[in-house]
VOBA-1610 file (N, C-alpha, C; in pm, whole numbers, padded with zeros to 5 digits, always signed):
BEGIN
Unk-03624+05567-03464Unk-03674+05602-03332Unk-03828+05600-03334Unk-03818+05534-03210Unk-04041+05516-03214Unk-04050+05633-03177Unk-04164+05706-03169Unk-04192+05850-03134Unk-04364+05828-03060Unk-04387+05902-02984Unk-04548+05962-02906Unk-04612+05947-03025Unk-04606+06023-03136Unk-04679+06068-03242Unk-04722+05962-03282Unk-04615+05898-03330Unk-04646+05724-03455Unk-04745+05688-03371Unk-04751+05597-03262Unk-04872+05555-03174Unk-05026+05625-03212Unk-04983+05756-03185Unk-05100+05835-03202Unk-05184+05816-03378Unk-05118+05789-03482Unk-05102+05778-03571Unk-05204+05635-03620Unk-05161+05557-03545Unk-05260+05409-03536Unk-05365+05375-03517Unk-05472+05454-03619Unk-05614+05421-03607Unk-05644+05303-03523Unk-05586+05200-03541Unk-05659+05068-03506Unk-05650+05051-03358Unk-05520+05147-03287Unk-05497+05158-03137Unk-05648+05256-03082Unk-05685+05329-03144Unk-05804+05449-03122Unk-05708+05534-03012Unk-05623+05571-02979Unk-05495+05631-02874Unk-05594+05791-02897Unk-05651+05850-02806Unk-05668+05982-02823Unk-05565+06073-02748Unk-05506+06228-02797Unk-05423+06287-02723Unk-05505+06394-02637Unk-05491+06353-02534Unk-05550+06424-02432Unk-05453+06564-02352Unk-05309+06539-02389Unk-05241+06662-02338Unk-05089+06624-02435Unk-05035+06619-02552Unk-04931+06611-02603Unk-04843+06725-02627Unk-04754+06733-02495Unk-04674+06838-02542Unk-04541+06832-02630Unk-04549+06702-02640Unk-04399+06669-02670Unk-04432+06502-02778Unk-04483+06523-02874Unk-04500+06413-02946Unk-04356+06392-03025Unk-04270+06380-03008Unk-04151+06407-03070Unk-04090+06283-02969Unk-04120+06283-02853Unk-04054+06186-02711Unk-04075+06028-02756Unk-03929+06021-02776Unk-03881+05851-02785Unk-03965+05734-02694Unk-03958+05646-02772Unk-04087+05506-02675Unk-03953+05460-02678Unk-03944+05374-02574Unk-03783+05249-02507Unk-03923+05156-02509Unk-04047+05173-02436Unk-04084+05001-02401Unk-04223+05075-02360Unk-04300+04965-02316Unk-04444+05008-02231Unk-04412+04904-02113Unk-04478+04995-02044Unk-04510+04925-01904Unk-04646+04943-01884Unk-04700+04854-01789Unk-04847+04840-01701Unk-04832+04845-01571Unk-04892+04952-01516Unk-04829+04969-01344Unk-04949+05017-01297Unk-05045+04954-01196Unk-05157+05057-01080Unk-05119+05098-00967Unk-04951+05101-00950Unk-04866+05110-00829Unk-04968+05297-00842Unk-04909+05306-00696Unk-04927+05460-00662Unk-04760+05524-00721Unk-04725+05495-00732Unk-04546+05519-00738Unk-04483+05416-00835Unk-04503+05397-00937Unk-04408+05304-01026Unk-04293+05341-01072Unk-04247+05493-01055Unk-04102+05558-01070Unk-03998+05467-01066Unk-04032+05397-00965Unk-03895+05265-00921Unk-03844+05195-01001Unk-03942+05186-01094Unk-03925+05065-01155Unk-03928+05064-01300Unk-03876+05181-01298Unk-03933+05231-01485Unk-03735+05301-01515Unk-03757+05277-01630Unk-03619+05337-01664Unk-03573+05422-01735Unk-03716+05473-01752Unk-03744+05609-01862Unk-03793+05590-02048Unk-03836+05655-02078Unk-03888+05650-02180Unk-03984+05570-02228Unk-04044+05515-02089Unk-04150+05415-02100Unk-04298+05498-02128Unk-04418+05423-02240Unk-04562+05431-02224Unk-04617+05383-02095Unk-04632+05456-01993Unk-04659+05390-01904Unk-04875+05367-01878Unk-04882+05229-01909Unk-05036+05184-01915Unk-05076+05183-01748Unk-05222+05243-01783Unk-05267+05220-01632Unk-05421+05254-01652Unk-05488+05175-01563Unk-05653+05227-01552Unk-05671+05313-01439Unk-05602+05298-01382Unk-05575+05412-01207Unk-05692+05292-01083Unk-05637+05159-01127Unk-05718+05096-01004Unk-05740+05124-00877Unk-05635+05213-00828Unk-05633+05221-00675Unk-05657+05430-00664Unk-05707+05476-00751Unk-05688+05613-00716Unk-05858+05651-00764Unk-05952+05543-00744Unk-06105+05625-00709Unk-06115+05738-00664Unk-06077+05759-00544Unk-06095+05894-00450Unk-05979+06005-00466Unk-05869+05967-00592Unk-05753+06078-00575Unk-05864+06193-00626Unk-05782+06343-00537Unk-05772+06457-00605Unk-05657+06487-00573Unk-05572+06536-00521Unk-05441+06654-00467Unk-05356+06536-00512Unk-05381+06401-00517Unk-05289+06339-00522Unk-05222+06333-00640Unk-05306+06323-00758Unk-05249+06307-00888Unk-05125+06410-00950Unk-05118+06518-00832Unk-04979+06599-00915Unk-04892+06545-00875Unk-04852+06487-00719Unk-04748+06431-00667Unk-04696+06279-00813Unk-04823+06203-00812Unk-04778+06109-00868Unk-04708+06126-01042Unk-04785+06218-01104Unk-04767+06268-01248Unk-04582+06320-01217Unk-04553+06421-01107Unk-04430+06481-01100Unk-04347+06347-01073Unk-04362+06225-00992Unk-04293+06139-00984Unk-04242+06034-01095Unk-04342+06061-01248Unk-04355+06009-01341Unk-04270+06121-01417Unk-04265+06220-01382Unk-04184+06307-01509Unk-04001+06308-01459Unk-04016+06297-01338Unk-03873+06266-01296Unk-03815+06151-01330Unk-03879+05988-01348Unk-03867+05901-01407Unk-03863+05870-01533Unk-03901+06022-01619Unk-03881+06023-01737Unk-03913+05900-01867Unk-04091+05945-01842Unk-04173+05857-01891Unk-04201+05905-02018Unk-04216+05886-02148Unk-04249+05941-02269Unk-04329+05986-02289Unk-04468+05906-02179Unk-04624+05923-02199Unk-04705+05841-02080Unk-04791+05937-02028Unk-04885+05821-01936Unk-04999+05775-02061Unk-05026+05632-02042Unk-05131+05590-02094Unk-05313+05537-02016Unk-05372+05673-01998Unk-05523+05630-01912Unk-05585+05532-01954Unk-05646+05454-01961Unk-05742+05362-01956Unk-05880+05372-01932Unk-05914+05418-01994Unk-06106+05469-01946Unk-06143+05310-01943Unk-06325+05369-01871Unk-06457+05268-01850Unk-06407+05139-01767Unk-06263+05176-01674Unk-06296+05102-01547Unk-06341+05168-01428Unk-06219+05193-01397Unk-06241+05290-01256Unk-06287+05390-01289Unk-06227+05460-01426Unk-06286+05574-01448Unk-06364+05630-01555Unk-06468+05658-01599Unk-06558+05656-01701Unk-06459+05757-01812Unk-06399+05815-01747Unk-06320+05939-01827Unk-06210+05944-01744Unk-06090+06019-01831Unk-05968+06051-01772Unk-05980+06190-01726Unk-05964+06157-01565Unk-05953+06279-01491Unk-05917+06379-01503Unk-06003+06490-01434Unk-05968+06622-01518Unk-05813+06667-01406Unk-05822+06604-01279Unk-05669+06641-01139Unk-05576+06576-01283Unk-05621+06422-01319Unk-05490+06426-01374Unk-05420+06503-01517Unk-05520+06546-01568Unk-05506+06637-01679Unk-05437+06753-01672Unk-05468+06791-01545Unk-05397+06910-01516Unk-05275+06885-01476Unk-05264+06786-01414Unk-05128+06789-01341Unk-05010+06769-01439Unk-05037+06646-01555Unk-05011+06677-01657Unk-04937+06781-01732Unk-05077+06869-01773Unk-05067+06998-01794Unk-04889+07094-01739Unk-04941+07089-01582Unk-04826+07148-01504Unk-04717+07060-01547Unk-04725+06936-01552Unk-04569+06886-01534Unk-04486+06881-01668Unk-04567+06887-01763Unk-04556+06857-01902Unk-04517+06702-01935Unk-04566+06642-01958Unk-04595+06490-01894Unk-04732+06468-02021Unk-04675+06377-02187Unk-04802+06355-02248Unk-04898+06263-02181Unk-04992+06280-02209Unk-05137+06241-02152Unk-05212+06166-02248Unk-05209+06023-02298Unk-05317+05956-02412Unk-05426+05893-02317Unk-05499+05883-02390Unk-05615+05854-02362Unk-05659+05666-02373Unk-05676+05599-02325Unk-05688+05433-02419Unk-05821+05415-02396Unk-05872+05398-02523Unk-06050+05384-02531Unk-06065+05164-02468Unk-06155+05233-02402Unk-06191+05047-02337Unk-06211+04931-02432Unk-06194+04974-02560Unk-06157+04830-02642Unk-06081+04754-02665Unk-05948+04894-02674Unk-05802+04872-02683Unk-05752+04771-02577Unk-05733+04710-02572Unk-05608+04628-02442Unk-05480+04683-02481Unk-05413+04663-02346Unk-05311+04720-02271Unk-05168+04638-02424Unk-05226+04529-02392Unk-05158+04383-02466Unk-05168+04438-02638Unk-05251+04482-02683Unk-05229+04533-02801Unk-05123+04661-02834Unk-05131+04748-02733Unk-05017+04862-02720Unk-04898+04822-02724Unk-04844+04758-02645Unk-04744+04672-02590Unk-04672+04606-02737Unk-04793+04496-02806Unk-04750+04424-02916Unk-04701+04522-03031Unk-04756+04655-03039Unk-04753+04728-03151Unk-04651+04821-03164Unk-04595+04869-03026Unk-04469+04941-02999Unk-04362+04819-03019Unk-04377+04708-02935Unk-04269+04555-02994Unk-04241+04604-03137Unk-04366+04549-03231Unk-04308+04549-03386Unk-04241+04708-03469Unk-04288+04817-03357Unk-04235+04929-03411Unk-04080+04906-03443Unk-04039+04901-03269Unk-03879+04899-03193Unk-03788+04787-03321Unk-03893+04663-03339Unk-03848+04517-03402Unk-03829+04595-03582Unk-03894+04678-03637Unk-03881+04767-03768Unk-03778+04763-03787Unk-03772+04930-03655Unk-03650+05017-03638Unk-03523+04937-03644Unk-03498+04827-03568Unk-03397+04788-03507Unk-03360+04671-03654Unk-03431+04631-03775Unk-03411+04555-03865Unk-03350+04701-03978Unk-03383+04834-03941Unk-03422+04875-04087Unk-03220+04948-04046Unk-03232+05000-03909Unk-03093+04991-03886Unk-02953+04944-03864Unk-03018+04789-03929Unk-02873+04707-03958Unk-02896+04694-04060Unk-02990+04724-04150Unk-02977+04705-04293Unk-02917+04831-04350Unk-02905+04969-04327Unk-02829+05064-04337Unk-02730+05035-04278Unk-02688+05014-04159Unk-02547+04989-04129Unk-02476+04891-04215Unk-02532+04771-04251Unk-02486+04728-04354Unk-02426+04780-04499Unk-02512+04851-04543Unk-02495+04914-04659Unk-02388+05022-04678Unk-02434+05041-04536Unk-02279+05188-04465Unk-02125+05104-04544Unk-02133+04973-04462Unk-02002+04907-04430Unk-01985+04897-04611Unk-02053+04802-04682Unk-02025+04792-04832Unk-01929+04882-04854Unk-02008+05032-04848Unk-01987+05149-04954Unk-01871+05171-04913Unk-01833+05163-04775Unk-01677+05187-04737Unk-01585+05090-04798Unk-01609+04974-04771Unk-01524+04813-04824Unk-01523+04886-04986Unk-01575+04931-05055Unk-01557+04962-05184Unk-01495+05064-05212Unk-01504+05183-05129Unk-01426+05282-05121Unk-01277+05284-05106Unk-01262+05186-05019Unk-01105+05147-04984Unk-01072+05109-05055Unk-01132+05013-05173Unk-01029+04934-05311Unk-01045+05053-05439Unk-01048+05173-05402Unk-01059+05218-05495Unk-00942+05300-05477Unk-00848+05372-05640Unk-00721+05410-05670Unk-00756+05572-05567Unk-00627+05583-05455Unk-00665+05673-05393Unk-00767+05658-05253Unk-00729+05560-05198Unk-00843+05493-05109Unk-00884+05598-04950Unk-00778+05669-04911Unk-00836+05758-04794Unk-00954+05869-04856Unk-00887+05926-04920Unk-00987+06049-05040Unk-01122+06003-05000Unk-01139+05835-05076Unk-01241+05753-05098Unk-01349+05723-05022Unk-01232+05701-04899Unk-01330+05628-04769Unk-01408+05727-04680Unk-01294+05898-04686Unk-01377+05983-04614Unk-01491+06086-04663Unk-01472+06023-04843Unk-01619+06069-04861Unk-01733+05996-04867Unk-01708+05860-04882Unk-01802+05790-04880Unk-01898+05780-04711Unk-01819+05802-04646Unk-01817+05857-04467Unk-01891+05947-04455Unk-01867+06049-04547Unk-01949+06196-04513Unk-02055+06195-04574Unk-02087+06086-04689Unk-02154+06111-04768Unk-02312+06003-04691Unk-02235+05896-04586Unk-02283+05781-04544Unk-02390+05912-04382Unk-02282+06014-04326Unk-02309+06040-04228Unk-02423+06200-04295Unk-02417+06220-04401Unk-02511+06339-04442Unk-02442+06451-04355Unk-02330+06492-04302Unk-02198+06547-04302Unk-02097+06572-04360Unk-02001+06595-04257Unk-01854+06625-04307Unk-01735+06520-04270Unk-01616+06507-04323Unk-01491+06442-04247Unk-01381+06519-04295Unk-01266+06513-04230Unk-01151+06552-04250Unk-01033+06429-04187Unk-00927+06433-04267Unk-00846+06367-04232Unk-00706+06451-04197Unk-00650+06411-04068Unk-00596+06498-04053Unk-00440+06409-03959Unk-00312+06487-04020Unk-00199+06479-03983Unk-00200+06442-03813Unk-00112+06385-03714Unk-00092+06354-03561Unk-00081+06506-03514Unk-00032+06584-03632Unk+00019+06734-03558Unk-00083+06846-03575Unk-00228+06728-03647Unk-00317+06880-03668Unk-00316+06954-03782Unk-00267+06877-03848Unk-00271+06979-04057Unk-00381+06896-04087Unk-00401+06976-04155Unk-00520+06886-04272Unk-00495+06770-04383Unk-00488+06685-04424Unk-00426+06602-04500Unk-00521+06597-04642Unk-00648+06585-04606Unk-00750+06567-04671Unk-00915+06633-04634Unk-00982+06668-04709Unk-01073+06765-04648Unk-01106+06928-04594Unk-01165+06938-04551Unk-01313+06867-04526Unk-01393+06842-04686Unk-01466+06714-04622Unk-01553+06710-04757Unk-01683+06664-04687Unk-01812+06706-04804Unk-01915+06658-04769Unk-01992+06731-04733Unk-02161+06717-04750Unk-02280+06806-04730Unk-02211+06969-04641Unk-02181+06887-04521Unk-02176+07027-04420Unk-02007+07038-04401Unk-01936+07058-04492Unk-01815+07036-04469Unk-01795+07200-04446Unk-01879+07312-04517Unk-01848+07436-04441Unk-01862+07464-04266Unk-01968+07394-04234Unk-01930+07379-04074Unk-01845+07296-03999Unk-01763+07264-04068Unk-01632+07177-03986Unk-01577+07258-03944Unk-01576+07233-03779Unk-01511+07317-03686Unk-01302+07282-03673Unk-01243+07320-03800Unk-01133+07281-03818Unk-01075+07303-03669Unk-01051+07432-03619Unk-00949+07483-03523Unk-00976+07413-03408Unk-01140+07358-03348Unk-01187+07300-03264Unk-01108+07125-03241Unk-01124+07068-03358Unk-01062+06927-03401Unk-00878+06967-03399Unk-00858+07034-03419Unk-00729+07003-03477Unk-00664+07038-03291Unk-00714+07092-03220Unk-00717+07103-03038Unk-00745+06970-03009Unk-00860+06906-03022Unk-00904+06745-03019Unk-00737+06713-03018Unk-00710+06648-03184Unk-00565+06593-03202Unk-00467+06634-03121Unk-00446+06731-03093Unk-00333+06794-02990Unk-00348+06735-02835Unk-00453+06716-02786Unk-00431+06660-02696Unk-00455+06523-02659Unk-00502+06493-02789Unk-00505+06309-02804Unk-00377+06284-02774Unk-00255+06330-02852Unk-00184+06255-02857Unk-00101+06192-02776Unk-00089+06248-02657Unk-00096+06137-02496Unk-00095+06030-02487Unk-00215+06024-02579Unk-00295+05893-02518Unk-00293+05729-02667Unk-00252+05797-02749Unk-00195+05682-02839Unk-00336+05643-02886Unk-00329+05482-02934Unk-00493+05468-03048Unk-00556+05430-02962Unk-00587+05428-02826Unk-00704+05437-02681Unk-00798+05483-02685Unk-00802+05641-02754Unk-00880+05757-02666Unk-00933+05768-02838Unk-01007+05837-02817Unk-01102+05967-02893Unk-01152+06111-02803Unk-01196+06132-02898Unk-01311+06257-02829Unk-01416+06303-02907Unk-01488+06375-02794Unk-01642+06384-02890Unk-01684+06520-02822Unk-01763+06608-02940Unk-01804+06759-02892Unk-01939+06753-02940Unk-02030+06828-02869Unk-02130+06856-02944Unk-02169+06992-02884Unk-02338+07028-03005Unk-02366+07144-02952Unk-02548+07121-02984Unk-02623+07201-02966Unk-02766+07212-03081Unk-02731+07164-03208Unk-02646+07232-03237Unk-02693+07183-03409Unk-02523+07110-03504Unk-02441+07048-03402Unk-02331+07001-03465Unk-02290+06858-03363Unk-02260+06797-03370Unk-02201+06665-03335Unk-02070+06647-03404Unk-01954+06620-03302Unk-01798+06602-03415Unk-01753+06470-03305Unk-01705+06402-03369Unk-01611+06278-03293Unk-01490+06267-03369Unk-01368+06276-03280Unk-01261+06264-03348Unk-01206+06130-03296Unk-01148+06047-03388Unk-01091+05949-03385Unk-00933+05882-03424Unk-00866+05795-03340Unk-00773+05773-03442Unk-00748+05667-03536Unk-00599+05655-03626Unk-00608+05575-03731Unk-00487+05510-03731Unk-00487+05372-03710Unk-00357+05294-03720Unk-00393+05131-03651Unk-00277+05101-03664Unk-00280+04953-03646Unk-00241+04931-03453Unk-00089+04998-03495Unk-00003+04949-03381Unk+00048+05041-03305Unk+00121+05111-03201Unk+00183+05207-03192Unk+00104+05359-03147Unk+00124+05456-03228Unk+00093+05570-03258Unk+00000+05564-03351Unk-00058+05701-03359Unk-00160+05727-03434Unk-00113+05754-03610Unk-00137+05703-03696Unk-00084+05774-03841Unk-00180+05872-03875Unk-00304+05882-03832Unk-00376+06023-03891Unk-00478+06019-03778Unk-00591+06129-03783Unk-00736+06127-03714Unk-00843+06171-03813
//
């Protein structure tokens, strides 16, 4: 995941943080917009670049537009100094401020086009370094399965792949195997084994998925044809 921070991180961008409340907030893409309103057209989690061409004379205005940007669920506005504006406004700083909405700064050397290129090769990393683990995922399983005892095998290599837990478990909700793995004391057995109970309706179609703050469980089923032989 690209993050606010990494950017910030990139000497060679010069990116100053002018209001970061949330450097932790996922980049999807950058955009370049001097719209008064680019909400429309954004799909969230965008850097959104701008020099503020058309807002010389804003004051009152800049909270309306900042709140229209946090509802659109932008990661980060990106200012643009030494066109329109010698400095990034103190209306929009604040508004900012109020909306909680990060605020970078882009020093007038930077181009828009260099931001843009540098979040590309981030996303282009990420997106190489996570099929090369998913890859490696798949191996360890394909090896797990030829080994004497192959369910045992596969759902630790699973738990061991997910830095979690798994359990394998009977159509009726027993345990067959498990839990194993890092957090296998927080396997919410009684929670899952409710999952299975009312899967079974629904044949190898359905799953289900729970979460909370600090747990994620997906239950799944297991078979070819028919009915389920385990979850």
């Amino acid at each position: 995941m690209v993050l606010v921070g990494d950017l910030l991180n990139v000497s060679a961008l010069g990116l100053r943080a002018v209001h970061v409340c949330r450097a932790d907030a996922a980049v999807r893409w950058v955009a370049a917009s001097e719209l008064a309103d680019p909400g429309p057209y954004l799909e969230g989690g965008e850097i959104l670049l701008t020099t503020g061409l058309e807002t010389g004379n804003w004051h009152d205005q800049w909270d309306g537009y900042v709140r229209r940007l946090a509802d659109a669920g932008v990661a980060a506005v990106g200012f643009g100094v030494g066109l329109t504006h010698a400095e990034t406004p103190t209306a929009l700083v604040d508004a900012c401020l109020r909306h909680q909405v990060n605020l970078l700064e882009v020093p007038r050397p930077t181009t828009f086009v260099a931001i843009s290129r540098h979040v590309a090769h981030l996303l282009e990393e990420q997106e190489s370094t996570t099929t090369r683990e998913a890859l490696t995922t798949q191996r360890k399983l394909v090896s797990a399965a030829a080994r004497p005892g192959p369910a045992v095998a596969v759902i630790k290599a699973l738990a061991a792949a997910l830095d979690g837990a798994t359990c394998l478990m009977n159509p009726d909700g027993r345990v067959m195997t498990g839990p194993v793995g890092p957090r296998r004391n927080e396997f919410p057995l009684d929670e899952v084994a409710a999952d299975v109970a009312r899967l079974q309706t629904h044949g190898l179609r359905s799953a289900a998925a729970q979460s909370n703050p600090t747990l994620s469980v997906s239950v799944h089923p297991i078979g070819l044809r028919g009915r389920p032989s385990a979850y």
